[in-house]
N, C-alpha and C positions, 0 to 999 in steps of 0.2 A: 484704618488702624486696628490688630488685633493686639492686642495683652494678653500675656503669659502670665499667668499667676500660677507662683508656685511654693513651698511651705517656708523656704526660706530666701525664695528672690521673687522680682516681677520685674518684665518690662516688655516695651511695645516692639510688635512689626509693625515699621509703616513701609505703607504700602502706594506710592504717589507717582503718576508721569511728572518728571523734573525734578525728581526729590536729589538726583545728580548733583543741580545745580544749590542748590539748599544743605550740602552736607556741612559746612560750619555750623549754616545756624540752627542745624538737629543734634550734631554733637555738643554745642554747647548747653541745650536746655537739661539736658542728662550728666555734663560734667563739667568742672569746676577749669579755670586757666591750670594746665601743667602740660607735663612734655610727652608727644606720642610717638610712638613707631606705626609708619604705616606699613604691614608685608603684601608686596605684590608680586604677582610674576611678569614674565619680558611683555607679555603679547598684551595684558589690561594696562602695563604701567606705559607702555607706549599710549595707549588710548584717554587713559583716564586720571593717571599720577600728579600730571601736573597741573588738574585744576581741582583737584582731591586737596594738595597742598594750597595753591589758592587760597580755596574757602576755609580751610584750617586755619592759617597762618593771619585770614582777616580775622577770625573768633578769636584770634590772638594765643593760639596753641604754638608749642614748642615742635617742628617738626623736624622727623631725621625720616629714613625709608629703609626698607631690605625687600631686594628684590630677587626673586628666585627662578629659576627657570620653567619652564613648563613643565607640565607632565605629572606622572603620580612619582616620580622619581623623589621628587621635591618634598615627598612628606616622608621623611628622614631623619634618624637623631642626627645625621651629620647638619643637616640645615636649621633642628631647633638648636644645637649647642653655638653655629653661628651666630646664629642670631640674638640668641642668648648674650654670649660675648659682646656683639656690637652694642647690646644695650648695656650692659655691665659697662662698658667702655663710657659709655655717654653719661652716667651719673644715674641712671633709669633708679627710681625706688616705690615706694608699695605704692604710692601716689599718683605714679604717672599711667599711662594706658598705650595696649594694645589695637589697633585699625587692621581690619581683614579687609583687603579692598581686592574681591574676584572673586573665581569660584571655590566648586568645593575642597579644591584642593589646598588651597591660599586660606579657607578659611578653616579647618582643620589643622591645619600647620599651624597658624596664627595661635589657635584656641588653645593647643598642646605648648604652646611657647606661654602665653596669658597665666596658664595654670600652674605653670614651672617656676616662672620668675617669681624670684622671693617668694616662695612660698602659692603665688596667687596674687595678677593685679587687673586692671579694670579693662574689659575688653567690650570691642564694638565689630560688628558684624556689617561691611558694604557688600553685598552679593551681587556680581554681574553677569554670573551665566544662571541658565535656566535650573538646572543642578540644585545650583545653591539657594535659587530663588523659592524653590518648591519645595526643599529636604535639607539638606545639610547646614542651614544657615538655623534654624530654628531648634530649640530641642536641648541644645547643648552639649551633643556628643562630640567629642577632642581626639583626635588618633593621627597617630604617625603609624606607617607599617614599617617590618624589621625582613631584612632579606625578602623573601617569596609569601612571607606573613603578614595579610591585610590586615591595619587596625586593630594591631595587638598590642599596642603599646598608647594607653590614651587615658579618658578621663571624662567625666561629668563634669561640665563647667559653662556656667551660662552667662549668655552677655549680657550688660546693659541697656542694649538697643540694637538694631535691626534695622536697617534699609535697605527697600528695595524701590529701587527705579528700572520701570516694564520696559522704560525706552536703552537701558545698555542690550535689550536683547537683539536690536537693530544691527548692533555690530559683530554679532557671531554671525560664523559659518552654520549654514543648513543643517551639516551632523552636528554642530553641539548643539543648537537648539532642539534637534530634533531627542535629541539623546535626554538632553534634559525632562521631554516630552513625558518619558519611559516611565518618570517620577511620579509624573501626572495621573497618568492612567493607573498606575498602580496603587495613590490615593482613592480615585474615582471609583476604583473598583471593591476596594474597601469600606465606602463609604456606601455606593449604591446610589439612588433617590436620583434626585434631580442632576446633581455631581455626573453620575456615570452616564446621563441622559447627557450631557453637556459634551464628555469625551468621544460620544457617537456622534456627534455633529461635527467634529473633526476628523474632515477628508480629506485634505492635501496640508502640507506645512503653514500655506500662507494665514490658514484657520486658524493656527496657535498664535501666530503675532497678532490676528485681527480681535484672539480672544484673551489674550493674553495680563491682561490686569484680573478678570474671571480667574480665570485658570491660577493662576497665584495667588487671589484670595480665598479660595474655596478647597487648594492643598494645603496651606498656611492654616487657614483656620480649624481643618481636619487632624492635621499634624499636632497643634495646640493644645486642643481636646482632648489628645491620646495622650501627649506629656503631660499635662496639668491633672489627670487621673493617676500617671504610675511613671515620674520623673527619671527612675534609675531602672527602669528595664524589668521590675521585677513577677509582670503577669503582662498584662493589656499590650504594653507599650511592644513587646515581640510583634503582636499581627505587623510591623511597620517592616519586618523585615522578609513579609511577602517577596518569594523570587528573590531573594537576596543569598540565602546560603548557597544554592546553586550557580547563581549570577557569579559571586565572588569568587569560587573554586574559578570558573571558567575565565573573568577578569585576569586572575595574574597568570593562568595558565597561557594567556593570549599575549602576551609579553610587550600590553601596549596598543596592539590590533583592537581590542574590544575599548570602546568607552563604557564609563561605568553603568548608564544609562541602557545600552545595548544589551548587554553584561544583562541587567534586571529585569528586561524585556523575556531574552530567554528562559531566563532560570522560573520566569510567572507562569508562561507559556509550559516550559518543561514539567513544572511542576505540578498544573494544575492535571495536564496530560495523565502523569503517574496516577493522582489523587481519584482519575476515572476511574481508574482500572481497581481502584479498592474501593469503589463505589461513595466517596465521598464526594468529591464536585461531578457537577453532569454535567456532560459532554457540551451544552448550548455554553456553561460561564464561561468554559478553555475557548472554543469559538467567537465569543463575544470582544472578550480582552486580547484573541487573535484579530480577529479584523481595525480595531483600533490601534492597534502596533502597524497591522501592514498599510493602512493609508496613509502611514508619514513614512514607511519604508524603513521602520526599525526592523532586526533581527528576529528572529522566533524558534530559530534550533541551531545547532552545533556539534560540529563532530567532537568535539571536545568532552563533551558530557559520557561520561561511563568509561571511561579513559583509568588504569591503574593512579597516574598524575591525577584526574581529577578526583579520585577516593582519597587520596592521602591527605589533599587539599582540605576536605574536608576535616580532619582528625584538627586542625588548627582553628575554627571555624569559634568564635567567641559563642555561639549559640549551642557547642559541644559542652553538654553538662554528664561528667562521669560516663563519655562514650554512648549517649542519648543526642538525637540533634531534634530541638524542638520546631516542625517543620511547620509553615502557615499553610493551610490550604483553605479553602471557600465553597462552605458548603451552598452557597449562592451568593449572587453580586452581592454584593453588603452584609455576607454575612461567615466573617474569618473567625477560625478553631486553629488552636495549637494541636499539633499532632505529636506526639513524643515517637521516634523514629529509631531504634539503634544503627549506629553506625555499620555493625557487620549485618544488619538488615539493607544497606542501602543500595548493595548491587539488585540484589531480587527486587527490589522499589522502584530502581532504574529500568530493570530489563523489561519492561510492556513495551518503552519506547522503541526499542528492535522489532518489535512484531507489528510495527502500523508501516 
């Protein structure tokens, strides 16, 4: 179990094989009998919905569900004002709670809905893909995107509790595990030490499920570290968005094709590329954090990148402060600098990648 302590919340990751079957009696030690909304989407609430209900309904909770479709489509103000509504319908008040039971997407939606209602009500975090298990579930960051606009529309807002059970990872497909993977590495490589020694040991996929409880305690408690220093983004907590500014351009440029994991694999790779060539990372960390991308067979480039579409993309970018993108790069494994970037610098930043 990791604790988040922070100036004005705390509460736990747990981190258990079967904690699946234990979700009553972990939501109850954290909250009181009232009435919850579980949000899931089609593909975990097939899987997981109705013994999620179950074990709720023995702890003697009030349960109803919203169940959303796949996809990033789903993190939408049309699907928080639903759902919204549905709970407005059912009597929901400051009292009752929130349940994110999936991935990042599902939890996100959830946490942007939790922070809306009334003002603000009690939210709980079940993550089942790898995604969430490594990144998005912990931290407290809330986003719905708007048209072509990733996660422009969100909020700080942290849950009460956190489960994760290693064993839902049994039931994804190879690319989302794999994808989720991307998360991994890209803690590991922030952190350095024994961490990045651990993501070099991962040669084929079947490595992440055999390491898999590891691997999500050592992103988790990574992740932690960097919230519980700087909760609201205001210095630190950026290095987390390593490969992310470029990742995201190329995400919704991909219209679906990329997962987001994929998506961050590149934009690490592309990025740290560029950071050669102004002699800030050397050439063995790009190499490094490339070979541990290619033996689970994520991405590492894309014709997408340097694309007019992917500069504009850019100009949206939440890490755009007054047309500066403050970009992460790694002046060695474990060791991330914010780089202040302008915007109309970033074709010339991009262009090295043409000339290999």
């Amino acid at each position: 179990m990791i604790t988040v302590t922070l100036p004005n919340k705390t509460y736990d990751v747990k981190i258990e094989m079967g904690l699946g079957r234990k979700i009553g009696e972990s939501v109850q030690q954290v909250w009181s009998k009232r009435k919850v909304i579980v949000i899931t989407d089609e593909q975990v609430g097939d899987l997981y919905l109705h013994t999620t209900i179950s074990e709720l309904k023995k702890a003697d909770f009030d349960v109803i569900t919203a169940t959303v479709p796949v996809g990033e489509k789903s993190k939408s103000l049309k699907f928080v004002g639903e759902i919204i509504q549905t709970m407005a319908d059912n009597g929901f008040t400051r009292g009752d709670g929130v349940i994110a039971l999936g991935g990042g997407v599902v939890g996100d939606l959830s946490g942007t809905v939790a922070s809306l209602y009334m003002r603000g009500i009690a939210f709980i975090q079940i993550a089942t893909s790898m995604t969430a298990m490594v990144d998005s579930s912990v931290g407290g960051k809330t986003a719905v995107n708007l048209g072509q606009v990733k996660n422009i529309i969100g909020s700080f807002y942290q849950p009460d509790l956190v489960l994760i059970d290693p064993i839902f990872l049994n039931s994804l497909s190879e690319r989302n595990l794999v994808e989720g993977y991307g998360e991994v590495v890209k803690c590991s490589a922030l952190e350095g030490g024994d961490f990045f020694e651990l993501t070099g040991k991962i040669k084929k996929i079947d490595d992440i499920l055999a390491n898999a409880t590891e691997l999500i305690e050592r992103s988790v408690n990574f992740k932690a570290n960097v919230v519980m220093k700087d909760e609201k983004e205001s210095n630190l907590r950026r290095i987390l968005n390593f490969g992310h500014t470029l990742g995201h351009a190329i995400e919704l440029l991909a219209n679906g094709k990329l997962m987001h994991g994929e998506a961050v694999a590149i934009g690490m790779v592309t990025i740290s590329k560029c950071f050669e060539a102004t002699n800030v990372t050397p050439e063995t960390v790009t190499s490094e954090i490339k070979s541990r991308l290619d033996a689970v067979g994520l991405p590492t480039s894309s014709n997408l990148i340097g694309t007019p579409e992917f500069f504009d993309h850019l100009k949206n970018d939440k890490k755009n402060d007054h047309g500066t993108l403050n970009l992460v790069a790694l002046k060695n494994i474990g060791e991330p600098v914010i780089v202040p970037t302008k915007l109309t610098e970033m074709p010339d930043f991009i262009a090295p990648l043409n000339q290999k």
